[in-house]
Short mmCIF file of the C-alpha atoms (twelve columns), coordinates in Angstrom:
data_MODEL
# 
_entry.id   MODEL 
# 
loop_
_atom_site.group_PDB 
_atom_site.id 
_atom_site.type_symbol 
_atom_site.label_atom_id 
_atom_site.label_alt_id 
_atom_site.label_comp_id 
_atom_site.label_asym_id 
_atom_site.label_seq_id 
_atom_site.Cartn_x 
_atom_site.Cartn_y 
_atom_site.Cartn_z 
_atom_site.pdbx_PDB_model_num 
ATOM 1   C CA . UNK A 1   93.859  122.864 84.392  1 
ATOM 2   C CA . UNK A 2   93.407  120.728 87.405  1 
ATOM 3   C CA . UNK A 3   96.399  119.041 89.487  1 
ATOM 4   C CA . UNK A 4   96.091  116.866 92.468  1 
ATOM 5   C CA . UNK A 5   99.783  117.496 94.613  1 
ATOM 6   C CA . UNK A 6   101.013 116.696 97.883  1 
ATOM 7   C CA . UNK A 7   100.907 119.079 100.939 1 
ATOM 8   C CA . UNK A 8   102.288 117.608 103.933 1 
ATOM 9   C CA . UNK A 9   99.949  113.972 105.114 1 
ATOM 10  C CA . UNK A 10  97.511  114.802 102.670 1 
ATOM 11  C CA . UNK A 11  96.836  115.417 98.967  1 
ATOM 12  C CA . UNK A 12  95.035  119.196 97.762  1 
ATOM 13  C CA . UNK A 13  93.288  119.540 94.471  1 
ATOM 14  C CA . UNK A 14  94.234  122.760 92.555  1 
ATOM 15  C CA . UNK A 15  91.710  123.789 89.645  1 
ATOM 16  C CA . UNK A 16  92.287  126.893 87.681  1 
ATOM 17  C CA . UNK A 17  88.759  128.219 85.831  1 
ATOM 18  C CA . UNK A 18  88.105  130.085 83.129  1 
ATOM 19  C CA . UNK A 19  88.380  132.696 85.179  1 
ATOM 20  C CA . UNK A 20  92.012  132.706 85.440  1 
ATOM 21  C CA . UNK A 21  90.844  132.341 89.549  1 
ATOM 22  C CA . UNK A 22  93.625  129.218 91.021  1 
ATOM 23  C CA . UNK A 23  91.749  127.518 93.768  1 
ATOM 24  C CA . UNK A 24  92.248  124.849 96.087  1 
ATOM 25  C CA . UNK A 25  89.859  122.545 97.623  1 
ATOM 26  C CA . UNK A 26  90.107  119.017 99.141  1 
ATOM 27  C CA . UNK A 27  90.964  116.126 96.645  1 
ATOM 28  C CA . UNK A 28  87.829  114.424 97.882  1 
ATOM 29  C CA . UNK A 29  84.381  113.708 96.372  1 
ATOM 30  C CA . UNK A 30  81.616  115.159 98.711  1 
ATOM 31  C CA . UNK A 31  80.028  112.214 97.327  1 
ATOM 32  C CA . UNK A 32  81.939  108.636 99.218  1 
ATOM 33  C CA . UNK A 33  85.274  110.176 99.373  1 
ATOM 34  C CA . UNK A 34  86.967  109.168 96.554  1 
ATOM 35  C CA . UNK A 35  90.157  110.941 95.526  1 
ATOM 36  C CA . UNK A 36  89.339  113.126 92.358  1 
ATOM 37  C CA . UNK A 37  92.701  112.693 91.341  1 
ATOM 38  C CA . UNK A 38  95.447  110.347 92.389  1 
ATOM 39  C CA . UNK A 39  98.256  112.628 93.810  1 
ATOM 40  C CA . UNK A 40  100.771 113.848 91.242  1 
ATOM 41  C CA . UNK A 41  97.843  113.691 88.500  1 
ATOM 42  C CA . UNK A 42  96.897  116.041 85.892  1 
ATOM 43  C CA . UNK A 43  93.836  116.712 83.647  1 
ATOM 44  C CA . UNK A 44  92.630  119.488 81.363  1 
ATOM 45  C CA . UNK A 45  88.803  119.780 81.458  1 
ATOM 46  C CA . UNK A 46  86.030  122.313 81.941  1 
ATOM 47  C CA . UNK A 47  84.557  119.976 85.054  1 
ATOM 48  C CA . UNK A 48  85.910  118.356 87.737  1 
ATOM 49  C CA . UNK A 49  84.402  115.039 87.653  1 
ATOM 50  C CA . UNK A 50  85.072  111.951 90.132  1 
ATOM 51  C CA . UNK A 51  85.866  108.507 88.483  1 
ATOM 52  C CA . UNK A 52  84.114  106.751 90.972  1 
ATOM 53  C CA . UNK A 53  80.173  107.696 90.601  1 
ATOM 54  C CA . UNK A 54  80.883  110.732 88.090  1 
ATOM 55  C CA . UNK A 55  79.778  113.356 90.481  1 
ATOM 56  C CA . UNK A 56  80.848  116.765 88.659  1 
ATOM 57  C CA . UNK A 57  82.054  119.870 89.805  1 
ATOM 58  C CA . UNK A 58  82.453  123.548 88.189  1 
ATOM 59  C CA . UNK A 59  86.432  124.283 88.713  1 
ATOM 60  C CA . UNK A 60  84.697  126.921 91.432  1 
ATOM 61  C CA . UNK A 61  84.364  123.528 93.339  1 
ATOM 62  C CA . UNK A 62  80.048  123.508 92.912  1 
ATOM 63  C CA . UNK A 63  78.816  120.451 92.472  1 
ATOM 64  C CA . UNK A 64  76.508  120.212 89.102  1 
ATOM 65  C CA . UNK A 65  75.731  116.562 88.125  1 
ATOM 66  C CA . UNK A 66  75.246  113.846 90.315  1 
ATOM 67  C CA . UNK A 67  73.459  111.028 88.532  1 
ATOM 68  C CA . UNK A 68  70.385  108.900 90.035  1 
ATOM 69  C CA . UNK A 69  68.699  111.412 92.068  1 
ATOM 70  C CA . UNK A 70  65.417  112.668 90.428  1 
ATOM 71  C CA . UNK A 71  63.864  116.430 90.091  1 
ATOM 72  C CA . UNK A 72  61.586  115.402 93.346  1 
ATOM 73  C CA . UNK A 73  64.272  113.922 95.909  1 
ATOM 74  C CA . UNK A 74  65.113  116.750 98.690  1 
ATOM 75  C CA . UNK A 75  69.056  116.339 97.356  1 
ATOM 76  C CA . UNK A 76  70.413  119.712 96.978  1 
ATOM 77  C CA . UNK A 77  73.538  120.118 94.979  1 
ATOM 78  C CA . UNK A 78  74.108  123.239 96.414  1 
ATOM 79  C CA . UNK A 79  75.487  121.806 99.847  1 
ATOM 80  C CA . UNK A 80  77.788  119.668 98.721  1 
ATOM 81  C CA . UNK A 81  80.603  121.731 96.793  1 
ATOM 82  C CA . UNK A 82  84.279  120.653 96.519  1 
ATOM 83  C CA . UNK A 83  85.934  121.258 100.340 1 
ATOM 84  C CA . UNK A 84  87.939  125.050 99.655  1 
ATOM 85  C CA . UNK A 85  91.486  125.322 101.106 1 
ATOM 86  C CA . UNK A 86  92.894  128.697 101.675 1 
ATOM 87  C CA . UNK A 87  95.438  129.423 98.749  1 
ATOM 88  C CA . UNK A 88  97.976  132.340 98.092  1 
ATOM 89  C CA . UNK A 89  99.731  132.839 95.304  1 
ATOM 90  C CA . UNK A 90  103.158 134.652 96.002  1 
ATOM 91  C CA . UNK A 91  106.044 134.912 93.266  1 
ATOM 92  C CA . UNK A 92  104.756 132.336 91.192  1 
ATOM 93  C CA . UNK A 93  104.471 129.889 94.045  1 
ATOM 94  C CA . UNK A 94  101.633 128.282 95.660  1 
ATOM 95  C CA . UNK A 95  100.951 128.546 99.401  1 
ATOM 96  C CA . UNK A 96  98.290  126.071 100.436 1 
ATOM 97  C CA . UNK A 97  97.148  125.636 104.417 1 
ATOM 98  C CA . UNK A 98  94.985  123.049 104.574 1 
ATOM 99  C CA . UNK A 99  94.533  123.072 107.826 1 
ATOM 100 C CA . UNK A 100 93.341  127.101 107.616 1 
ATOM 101 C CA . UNK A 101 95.434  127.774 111.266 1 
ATOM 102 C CA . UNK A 102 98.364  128.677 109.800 1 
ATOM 103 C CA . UNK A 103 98.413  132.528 110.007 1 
ATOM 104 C CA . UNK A 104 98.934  135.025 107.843 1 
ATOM 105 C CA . UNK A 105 101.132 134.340 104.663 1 
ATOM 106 C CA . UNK A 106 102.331 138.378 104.831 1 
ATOM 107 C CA . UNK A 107 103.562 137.921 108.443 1 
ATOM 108 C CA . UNK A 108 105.515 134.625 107.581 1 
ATOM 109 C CA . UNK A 109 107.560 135.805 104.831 1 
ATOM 110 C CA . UNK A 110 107.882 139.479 106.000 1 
ATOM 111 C CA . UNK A 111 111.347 140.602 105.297 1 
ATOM 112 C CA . UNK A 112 111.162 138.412 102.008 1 
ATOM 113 C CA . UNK A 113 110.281 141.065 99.527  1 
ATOM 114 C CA . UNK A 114 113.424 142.457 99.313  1 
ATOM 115 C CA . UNK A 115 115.398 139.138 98.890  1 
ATOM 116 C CA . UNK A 116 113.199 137.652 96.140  1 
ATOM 117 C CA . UNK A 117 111.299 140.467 94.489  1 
ATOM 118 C CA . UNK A 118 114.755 141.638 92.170  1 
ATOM 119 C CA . UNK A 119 114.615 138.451 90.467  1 
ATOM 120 C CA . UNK A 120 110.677 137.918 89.334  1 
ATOM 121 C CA . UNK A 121 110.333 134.175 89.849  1 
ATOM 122 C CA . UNK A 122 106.504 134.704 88.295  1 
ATOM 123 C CA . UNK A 123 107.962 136.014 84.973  1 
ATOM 124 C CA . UNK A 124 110.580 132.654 85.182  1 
ATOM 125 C CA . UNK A 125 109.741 129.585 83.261  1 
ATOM 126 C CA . UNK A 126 110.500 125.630 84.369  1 
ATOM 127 C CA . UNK A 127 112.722 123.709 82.172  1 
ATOM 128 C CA . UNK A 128 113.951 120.704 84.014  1 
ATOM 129 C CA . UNK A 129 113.207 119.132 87.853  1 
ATOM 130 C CA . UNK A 130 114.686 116.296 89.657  1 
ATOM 131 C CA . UNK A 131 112.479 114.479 92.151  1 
ATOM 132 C CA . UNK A 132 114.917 112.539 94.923  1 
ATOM 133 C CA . UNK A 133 113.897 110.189 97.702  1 
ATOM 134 C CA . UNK A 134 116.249 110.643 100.760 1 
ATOM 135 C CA . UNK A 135 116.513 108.403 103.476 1 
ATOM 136 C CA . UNK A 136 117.130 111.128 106.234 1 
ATOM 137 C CA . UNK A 137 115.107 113.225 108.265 1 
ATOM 138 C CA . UNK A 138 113.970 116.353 106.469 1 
ATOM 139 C CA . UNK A 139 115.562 118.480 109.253 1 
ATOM 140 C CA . UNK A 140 118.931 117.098 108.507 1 
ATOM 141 C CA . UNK A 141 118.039 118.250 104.679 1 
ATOM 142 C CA . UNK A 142 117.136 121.673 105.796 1 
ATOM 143 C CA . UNK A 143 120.425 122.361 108.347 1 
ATOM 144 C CA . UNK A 144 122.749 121.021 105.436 1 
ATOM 145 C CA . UNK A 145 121.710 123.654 102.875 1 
ATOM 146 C CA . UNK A 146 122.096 126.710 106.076 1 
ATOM 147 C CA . UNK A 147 125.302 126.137 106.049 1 
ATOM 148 C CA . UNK A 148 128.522 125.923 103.819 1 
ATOM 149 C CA . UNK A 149 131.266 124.762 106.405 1 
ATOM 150 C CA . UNK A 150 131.107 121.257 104.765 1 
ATOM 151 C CA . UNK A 151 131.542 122.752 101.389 1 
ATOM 152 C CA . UNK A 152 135.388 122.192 101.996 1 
ATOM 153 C CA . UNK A 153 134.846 118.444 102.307 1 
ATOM 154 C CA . UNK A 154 132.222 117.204 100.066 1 
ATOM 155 C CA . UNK A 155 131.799 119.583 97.605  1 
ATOM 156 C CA . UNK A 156 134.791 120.151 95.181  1 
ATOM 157 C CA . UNK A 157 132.814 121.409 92.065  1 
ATOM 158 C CA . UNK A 158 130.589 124.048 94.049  1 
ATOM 159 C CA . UNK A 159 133.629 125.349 95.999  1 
ATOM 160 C CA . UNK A 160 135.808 125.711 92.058  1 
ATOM 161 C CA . UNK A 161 133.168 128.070 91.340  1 
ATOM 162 C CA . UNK A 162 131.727 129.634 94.590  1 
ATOM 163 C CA . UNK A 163 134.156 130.975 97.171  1 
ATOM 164 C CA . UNK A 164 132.591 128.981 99.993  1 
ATOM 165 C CA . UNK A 165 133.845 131.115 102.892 1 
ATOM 166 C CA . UNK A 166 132.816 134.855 101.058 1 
ATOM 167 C CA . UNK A 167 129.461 135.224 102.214 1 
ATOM 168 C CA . UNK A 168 127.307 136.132 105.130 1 
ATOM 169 C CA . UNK A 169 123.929 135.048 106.788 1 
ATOM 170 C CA . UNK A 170 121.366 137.678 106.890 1 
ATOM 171 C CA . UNK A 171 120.355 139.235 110.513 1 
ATOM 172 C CA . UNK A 172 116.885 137.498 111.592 1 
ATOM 173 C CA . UNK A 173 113.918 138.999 110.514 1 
ATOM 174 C CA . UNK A 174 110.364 138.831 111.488 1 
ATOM 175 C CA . UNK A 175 109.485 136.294 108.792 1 
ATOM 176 C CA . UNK A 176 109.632 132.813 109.422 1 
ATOM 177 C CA . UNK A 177 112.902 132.434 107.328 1 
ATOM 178 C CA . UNK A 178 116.475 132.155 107.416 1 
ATOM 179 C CA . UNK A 179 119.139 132.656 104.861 1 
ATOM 180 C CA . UNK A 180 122.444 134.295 103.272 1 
ATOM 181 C CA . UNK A 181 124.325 134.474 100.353 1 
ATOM 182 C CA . UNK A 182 128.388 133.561 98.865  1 
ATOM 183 C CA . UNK A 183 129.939 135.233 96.051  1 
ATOM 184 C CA . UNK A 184 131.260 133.500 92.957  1 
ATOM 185 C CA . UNK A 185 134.675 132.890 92.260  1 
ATOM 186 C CA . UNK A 186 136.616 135.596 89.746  1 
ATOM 187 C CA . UNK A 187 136.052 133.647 86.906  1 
ATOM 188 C CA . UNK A 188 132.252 132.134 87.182  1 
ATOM 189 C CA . UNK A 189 129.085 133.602 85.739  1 
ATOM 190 C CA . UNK A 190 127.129 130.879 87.329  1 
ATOM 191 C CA . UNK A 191 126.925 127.978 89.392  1 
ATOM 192 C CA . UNK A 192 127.702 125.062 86.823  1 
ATOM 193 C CA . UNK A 193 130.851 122.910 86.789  1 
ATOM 194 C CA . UNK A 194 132.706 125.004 84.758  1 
ATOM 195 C CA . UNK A 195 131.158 128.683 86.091  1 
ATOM 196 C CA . UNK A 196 129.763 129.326 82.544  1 
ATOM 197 C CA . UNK A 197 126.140 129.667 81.616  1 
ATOM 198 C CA . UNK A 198 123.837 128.449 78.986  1 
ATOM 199 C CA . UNK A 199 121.188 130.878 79.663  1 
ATOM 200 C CA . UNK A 200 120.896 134.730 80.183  1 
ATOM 201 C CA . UNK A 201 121.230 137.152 83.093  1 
ATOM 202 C CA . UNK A 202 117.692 137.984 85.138  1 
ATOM 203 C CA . UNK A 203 116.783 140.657 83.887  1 
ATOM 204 C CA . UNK A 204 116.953 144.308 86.150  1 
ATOM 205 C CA . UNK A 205 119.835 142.056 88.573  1 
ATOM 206 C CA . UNK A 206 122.256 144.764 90.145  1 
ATOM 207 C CA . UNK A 207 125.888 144.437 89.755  1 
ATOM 208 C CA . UNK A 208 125.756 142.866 93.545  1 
ATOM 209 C CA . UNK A 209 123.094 140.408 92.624  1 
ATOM 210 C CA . UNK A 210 124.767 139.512 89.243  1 
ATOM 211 C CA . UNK A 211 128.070 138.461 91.131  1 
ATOM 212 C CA . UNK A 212 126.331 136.204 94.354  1 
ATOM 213 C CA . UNK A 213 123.823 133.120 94.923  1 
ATOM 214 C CA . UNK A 214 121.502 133.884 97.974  1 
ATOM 215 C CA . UNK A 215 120.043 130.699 99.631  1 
ATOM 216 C CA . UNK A 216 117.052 130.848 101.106 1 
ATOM 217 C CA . UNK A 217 115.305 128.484 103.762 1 
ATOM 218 C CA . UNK A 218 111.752 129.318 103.967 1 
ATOM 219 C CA . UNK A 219 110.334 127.602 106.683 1 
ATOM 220 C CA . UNK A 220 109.521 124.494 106.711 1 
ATOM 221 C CA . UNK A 221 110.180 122.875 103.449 1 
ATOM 222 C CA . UNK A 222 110.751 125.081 100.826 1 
ATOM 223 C CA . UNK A 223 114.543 126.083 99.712  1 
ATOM 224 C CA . UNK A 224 115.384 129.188 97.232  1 
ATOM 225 C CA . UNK A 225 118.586 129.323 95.708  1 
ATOM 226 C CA . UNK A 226 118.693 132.833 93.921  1 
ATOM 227 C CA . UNK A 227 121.236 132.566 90.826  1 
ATOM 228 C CA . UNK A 228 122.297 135.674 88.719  1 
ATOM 229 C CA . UNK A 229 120.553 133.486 85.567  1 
ATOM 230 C CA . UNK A 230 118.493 130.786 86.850  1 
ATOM 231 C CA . UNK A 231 116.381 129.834 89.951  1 
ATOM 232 C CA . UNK A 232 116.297 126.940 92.047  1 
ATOM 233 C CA . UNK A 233 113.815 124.928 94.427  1 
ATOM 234 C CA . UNK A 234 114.092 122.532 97.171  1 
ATOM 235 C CA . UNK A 235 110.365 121.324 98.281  1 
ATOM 236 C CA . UNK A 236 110.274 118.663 100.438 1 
ATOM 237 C CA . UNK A 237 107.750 116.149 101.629 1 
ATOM 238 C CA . UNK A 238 108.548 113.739 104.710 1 
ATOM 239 C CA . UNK A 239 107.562 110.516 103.935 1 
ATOM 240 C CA . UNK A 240 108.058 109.274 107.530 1 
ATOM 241 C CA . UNK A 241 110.722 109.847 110.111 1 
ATOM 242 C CA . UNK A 242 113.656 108.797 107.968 1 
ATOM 243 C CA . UNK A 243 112.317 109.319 104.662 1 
ATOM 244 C CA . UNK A 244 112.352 112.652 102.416 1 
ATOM 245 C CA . UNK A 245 110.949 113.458 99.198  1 
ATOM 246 C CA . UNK A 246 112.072 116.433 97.480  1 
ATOM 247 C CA . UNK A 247 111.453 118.225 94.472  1 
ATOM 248 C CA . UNK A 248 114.342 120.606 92.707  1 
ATOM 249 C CA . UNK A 249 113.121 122.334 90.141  1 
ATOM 250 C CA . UNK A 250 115.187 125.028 87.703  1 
ATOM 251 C CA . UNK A 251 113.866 127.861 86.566  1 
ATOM 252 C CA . UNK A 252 114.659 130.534 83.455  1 
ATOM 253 C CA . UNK A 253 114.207 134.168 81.999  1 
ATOM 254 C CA . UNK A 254 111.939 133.260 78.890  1 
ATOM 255 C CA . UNK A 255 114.472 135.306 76.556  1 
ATOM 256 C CA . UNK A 256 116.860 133.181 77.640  1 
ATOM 257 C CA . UNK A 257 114.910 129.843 76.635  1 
ATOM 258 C CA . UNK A 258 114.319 130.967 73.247  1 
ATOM 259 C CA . UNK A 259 117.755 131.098 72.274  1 
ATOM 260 C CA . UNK A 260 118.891 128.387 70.031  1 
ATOM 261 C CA . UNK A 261 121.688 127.601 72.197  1 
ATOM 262 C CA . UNK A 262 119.628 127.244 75.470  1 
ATOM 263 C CA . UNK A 263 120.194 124.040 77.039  1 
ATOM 264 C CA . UNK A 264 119.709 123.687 80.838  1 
ATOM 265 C CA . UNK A 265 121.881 121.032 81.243  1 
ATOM 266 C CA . UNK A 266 124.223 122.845 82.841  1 
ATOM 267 C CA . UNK A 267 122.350 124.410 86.175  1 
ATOM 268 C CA . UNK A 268 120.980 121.227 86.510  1 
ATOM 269 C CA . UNK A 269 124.101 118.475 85.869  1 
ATOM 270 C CA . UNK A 270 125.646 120.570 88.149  1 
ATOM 271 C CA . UNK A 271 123.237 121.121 90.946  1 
ATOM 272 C CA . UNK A 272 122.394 116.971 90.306  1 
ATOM 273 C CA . UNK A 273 125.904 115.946 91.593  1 
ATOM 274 C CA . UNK A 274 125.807 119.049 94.273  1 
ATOM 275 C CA . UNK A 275 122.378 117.411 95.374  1 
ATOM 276 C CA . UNK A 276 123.596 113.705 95.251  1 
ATOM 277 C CA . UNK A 277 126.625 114.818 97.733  1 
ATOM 278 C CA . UNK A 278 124.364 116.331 100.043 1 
ATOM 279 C CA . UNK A 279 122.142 113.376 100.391 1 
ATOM 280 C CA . UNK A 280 124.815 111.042 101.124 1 
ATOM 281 C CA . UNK A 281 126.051 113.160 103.792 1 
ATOM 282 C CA . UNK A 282 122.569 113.706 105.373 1 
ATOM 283 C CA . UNK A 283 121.254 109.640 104.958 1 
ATOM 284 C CA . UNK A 284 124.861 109.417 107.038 1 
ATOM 285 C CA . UNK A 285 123.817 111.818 109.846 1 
ATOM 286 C CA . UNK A 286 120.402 110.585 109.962 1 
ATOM 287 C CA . UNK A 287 122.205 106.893 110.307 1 
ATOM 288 C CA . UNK A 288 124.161 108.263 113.071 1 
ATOM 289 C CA . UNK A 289 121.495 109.860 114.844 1 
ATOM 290 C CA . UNK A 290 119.621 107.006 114.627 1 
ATOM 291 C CA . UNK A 291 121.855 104.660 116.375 1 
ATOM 292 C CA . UNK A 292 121.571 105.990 119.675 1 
ATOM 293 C CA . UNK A 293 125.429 106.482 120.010 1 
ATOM 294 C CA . UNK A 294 125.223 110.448 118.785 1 
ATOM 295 C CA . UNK A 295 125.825 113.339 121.325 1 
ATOM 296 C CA . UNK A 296 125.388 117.148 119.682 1 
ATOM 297 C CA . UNK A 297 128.399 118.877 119.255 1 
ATOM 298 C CA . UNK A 298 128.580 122.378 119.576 1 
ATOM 299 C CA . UNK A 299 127.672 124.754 116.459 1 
ATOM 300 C CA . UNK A 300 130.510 126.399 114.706 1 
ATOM 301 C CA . UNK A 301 130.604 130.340 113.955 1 
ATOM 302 C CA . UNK A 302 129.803 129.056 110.302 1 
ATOM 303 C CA . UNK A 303 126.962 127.302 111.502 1 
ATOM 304 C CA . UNK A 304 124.714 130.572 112.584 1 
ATOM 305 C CA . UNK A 305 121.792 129.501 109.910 1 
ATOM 306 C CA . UNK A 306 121.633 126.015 111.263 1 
ATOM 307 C CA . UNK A 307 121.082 127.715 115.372 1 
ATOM 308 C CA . UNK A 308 118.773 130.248 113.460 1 
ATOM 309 C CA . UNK A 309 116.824 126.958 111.682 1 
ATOM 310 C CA . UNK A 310 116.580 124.606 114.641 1 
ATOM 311 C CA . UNK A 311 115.688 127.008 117.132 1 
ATOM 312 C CA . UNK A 312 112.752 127.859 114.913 1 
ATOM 313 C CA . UNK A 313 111.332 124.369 115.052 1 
ATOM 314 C CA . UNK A 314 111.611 123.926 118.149 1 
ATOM 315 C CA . UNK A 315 109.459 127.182 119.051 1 
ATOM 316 C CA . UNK A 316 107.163 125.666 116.217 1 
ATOM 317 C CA . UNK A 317 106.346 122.478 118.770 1 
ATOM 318 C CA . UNK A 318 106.286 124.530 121.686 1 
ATOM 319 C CA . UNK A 319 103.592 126.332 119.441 1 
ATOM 320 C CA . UNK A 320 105.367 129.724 119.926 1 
ATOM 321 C CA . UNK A 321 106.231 132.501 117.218 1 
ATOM 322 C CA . UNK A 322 108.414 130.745 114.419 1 
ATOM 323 C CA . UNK A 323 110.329 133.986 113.105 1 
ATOM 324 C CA . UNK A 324 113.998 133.763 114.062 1 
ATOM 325 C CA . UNK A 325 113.674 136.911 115.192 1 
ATOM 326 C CA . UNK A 326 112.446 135.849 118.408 1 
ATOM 327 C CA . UNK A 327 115.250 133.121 119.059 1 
ATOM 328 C CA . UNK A 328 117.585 133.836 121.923 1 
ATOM 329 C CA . UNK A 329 120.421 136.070 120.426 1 
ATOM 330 C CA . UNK A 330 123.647 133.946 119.098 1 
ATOM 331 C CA . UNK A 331 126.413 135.555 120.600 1 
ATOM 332 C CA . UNK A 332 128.426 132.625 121.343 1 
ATOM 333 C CA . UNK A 333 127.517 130.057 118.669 1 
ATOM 334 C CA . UNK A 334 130.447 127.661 119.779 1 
ATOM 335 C CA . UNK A 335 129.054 127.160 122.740 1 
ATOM 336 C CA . UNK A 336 125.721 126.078 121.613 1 
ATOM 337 C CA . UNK A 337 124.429 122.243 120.923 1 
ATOM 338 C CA . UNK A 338 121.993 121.566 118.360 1 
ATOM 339 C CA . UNK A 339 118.866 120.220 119.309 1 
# 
C-alpha cells in the first residue's frame, strides 16, 4: 500500500511493506524531485517507482533501479534512498513530523490514554468521510468545536438530542490537548437526528461512557468526538489564512458493520448538517475579523476550552510549552479577551 497525503505545506509519502512496517518518507524522487505521488493518491505495488525517470524504491524507501547508469559509473544506489520522516502510530492514527523538531509524541498526548483508550479506535473501521473546504481561519474551526454556548442558537438538532449545558471541560493536563464531554438527552442512544442508532455499542464502554460524547481537541488540527457507537474526526489542513480544509471521517465496531441493517447514514446525515452550521458561523467570524471593525469580547464561563485552546497557540509562537497545563490559571474567565 502506498498513499501520498497532506501534512501541513507539504505532501508525505506513506508505504506499508511486506513487513507490515508503515513508514514515511518524503514524496520526492532523490532523483530530480518529482512527486512520487500526487497528494491524495493511492497505489498498490511491491516498489515505489517515480513516473518521471522510473527510479524505484523498496517500500523501506532504498533505491533499486535507476535506468542509464552502467555497472562501471561510481553511482551508488545506496545513497540515495527515499527521504524517512519520523512516524508514530497511536490508536489507529498516524502522527507524521516532518520537520523531526516536534518532540516527543508520549509527552504531547500525555493524559490522553485514559480518554481514548476505552473505546479502541484501532479495532474501529471507516465507513463514510466528508471532506469540506471552509473559508475561515482554522483557529476559528478549532474554538467553535471547545465550546457549546452557541449550541442554543445554531444548533437545534444536536441540542434535541444532547443536553448542551450537562457537561464539563476536563482540568488541563500535561498533554498538548484540551477537551470535555455533554451527556445525551433521556431518550437518545446516539448523536443522530432522531437519538437512535444504526450501529452497535463500543464494545467494553462503561455505563458513564455509554450515556456521554467526549470532544476532544488535540492540538493543532485534529478533533475526536468519542460516541457511545461510533467515532468521529475533524483533521484540518489550512489552505491559507482564510481557507480550511477538513476531513470528518466516521468510524464503527466491525460487529456492528456486518449487520444487515447497518447503514451509517445516520452519524453522518446528522453530523453533515451539525458540520454545515458550524461552518457558516465560523466563515461569519472569520468575515468579521477580517474587516478590521472586530474588538474581542470577553470569554464566557462556558467558554473555558476556547481560553484553554488559544492560550496554547499563542505559547506555540512564543515557542514555549504547548500543554494547557502551563497557561495562566482561569479563575475569572469573564474577564478575559481572546486573542
Amino acid at each position: 500500500m502506498q498513499r501520498a497525503d497532506r501534512v501541513g505545506d507539504t505532501t508525505v509519502l506513506l508505504a506499508r511493506g511486506e513487513d507490515l512496517v508503515l513508514r514515511a518518507f518524503a514524496n520526492v524522487c532523490r532523483h530530480r524531485g518529482h512527486e512520487i505521488l500526487p497528494c491524495g493518491g493511492e497505489k498498490t505495488a511491491r516498489a515505489i517507482t517515480c513516473p518521471y525517470h522510473l527510479w524505484s524504491y523498496r517500500l523501506d524507501g532504498d533505491l533499486f533501479s535507476a535506468a542509464g547508469y552502467d555497472e562501471e559509473s561510481s553511482f551508488d544506489k545506496s545513497e540515495f534512498p527515499l527521504r524517512a520522516l519520523p512516524l508514530r502510530e497511536w490508536h489507529g492514527w498516524i502522527f507524521l513530523d516532518p520537520s523531526g523538531n516536534a518532540g516527543s509524541l508520549d509527552e504531547h498526548l500525555e493524559g490522553l490514554e485514559e480518554r481514548v483508550g476505552p473505546y479502541s479506535p484501532e479495532t474501529l473501521v471507516v465507513r463514510g468521510s466528508h471532506e469540506y473546504v471552509i473559508e475561515s481561519n482554522w483557529k476559528i474551526i478549532v474554538e467553535n468545536y471547545q465550546e457549546c454556548y452557541h449550541c442554543p442558537a445554531i444548533h437545534p438538532e444536536l441540542c434535541a438530542v444532547s443536553v448542551h449545558e450537562g457537561g464539563e471541560n476536563w482540568e488541563p493536563s500535561r498533554g498538548a490537548w484540551v477537551g470535555g464531554w455533554q451527556e445525551l438527552q433521556a431518550h437518545a442512544a446516539t448523536m443522530s437526528l432522531d437519538g437512535h442508532s444504526d450501529s452497535l455499542p463500543i464494545s467494553g464502554l462503561s455505563d458513564v461512557e455509554l450515556r456521554r460524547v467526549d470532544y476532544i481537541g488535540v492540538f493543532p488540527n485534529l478533533l475526536i468526538s468519542l460516541h457511545p457507537d461510533y467515532v468521529m474526526t475533524h483533521r484540518m489542513i489550512p489552505l491559507s489564512a482564510g481557507r480550511t480544509w477538513v476531513e470528518c471521517s466516521w468510524m464503527f465496531p466491525v460487529h456492528a458493520t456486518e449487520q444487515p441493517t447497518f447503514d451509517p447514514a445516520f452519524a453522518m446525515d446528522f453530523w453533515d448538517i451539525t458540520n454545515r452550521e458550524d461552518w457558516a458561523a465560523c466563515e461569519s467570524v472569520y468575515r468579521g475579523l477580517d474587516s478590521g471593525f472586530a474588538e474581542a469580547g470577553p470569554l464566557s464561563p462556558a467558554e473555558e476550552a476556547v481560553y484553554q485552546f488559544v492560550t496554547m497557540v499563542a505559547r506555540g509562537y512564543s515557542g514555549l510549552p504547548i500543554s494547557p497545563l502551563h497557561n495562566p490559571p482561569s479563575t475569572h474567565p469573564s474577564e478575559r479577551v481572546t486573542t
